[in-house]
N, C-alpha and C positions, 0 to 999 in steps of 0.2 A: 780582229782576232776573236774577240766574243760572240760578236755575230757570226762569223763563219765557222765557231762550236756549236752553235743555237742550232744555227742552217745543219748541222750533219747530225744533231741530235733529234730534227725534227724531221730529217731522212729515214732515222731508224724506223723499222715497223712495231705497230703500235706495242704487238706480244714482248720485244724488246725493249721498250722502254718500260710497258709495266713490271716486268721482272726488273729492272735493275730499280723501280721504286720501291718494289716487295722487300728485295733485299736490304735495301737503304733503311728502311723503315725496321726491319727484324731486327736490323745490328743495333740504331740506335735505341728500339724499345730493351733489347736486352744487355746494353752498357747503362742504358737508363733505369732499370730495377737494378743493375749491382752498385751503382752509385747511391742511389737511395738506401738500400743494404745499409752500406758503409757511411753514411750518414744517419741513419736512424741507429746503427752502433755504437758512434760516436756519442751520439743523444743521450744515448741510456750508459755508458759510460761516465760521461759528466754528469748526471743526474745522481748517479751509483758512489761518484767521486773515488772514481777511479779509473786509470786511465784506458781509452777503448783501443780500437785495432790501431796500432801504432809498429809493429813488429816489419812487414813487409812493404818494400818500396819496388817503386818503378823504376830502375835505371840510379838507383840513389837516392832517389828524390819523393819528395810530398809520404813523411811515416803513415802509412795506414794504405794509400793508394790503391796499391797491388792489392791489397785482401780480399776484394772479392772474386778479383781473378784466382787467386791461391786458393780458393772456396771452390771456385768449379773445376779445377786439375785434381785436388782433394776428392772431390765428390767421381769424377769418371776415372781415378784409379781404384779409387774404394771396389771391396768385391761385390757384387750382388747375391743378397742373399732370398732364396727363395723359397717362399710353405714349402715342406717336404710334398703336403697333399696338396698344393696349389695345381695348379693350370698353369705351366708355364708359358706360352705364347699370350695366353689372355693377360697375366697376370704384367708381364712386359707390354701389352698391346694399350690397358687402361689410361697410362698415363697420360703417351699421345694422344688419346682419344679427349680427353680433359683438356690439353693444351692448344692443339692444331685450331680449334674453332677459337681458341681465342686469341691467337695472333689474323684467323681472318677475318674478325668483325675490323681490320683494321682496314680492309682494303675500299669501306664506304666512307669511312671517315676523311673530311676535307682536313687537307694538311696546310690551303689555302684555301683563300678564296676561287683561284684558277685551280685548283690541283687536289686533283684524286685520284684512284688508282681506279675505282670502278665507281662510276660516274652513274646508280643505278635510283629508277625512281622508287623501287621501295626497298631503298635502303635500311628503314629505320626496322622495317618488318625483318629483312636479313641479321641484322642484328639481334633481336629479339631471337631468334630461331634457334642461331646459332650460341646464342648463349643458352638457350634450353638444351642444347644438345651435348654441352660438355656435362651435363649432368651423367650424362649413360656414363662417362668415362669411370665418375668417383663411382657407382654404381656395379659397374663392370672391376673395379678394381676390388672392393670389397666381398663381389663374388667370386673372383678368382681367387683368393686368395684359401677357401673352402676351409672357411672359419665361419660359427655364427655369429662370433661377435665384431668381427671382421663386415659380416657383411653387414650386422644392426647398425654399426659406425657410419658404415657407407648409406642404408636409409635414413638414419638422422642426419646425417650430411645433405643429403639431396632432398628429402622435405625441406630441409632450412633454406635450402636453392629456389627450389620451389617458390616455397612460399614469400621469399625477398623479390622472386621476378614478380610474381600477381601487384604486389604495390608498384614495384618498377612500372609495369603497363599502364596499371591504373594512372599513376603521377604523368606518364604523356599522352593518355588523352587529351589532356588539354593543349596541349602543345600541338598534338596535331590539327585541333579544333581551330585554332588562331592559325596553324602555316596552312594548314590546307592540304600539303604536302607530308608522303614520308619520304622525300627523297633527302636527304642530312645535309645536302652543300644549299638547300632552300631554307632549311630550317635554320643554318647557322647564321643565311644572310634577314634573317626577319628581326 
């Protein structure tokens, strides 16, 4: 039986199997920050010595559970509100702009030893790139919003980006100096 799932899952064409990896990976990275959420509340609740998200349950069950799902039904009824002077398309546009590149440094990322979603040799340079790139979003988002202080937020934001990736780079030169490689499923097996 397992092998004859294997055999029809290695039937599929390749576009199809990396989309249903894309997807696999998107749910669990974003059930995996709302759990961390709801764990880092708990945290600072018992620290606080009192008690943290304890209110919403899943089916009845584990007090706290559901809270970060209650979090994002909360968050996409809420209204959006928007600069009267803002850019509305841009001002909506920022955010994705911010996010998208960073759920796709995940598609070089080895999730095993056999398994990645894009198997590329310079991986580690895609990642780098695309982490420079979510900068335009904070950027774009504090100019849309055609505030000065809005958008000063949004440059000290992204100099701080900035300037965290220059040491990021510098700290794996070495790394690439010992693998040889920036492909990421070489680096991980060194």
């Amino acid at each position: 039986m397992l092998q004859e799932l294997t055999n029809q899952w290695l039937a599929l064409p390749v576009y199809v199997r990396s989309t249903a990896w894309i997807l696999v990976v998107t749910v669990v990275l974003i059930v995996s920050v709302a759990l961390m959420t709801l764990w880092e509340r708990k945290i600072l609740g018992w620290i606080q010595l009192r008690r943290g998200p304890n209110r919403v349950r899943i089916f009845g069950l584990a007090p706290g559970l559901g809270q970060p799902f209650a979090n994002v039904v909360k968050l996409l009824i809420k209204e959006v509100v928007i600069p009267s002077k803002a850019n509305p398309v841009l001002f909506r546009l920022a955010p994705a702009i911010a996010l998208i590149p960073a759920f796709a440094t995940w598609a070089v990322v080895p999730l095993s030893p056999e398994l990645v979603i894009s198997n590329i040799d310079a991986g580690l340079l895609y990642v780098m790139s695309l982490t420079s790139v979510g900068i335009y979003g904070i950027i774009l988002a504090g100019w849309a919003a055609n505030s000065k202080y809005a958008f000063l937020g949004a440059m000290r934001s992204a100099a701080q980006m900035v300037a965290y990736e220059i040491a990021m780079g510098f700290a794996l030169v070495g790394v690439l100096m010992v693998v040889g490689s920036l492909n990421l499923g070489k680096i991980v097996l060194v």
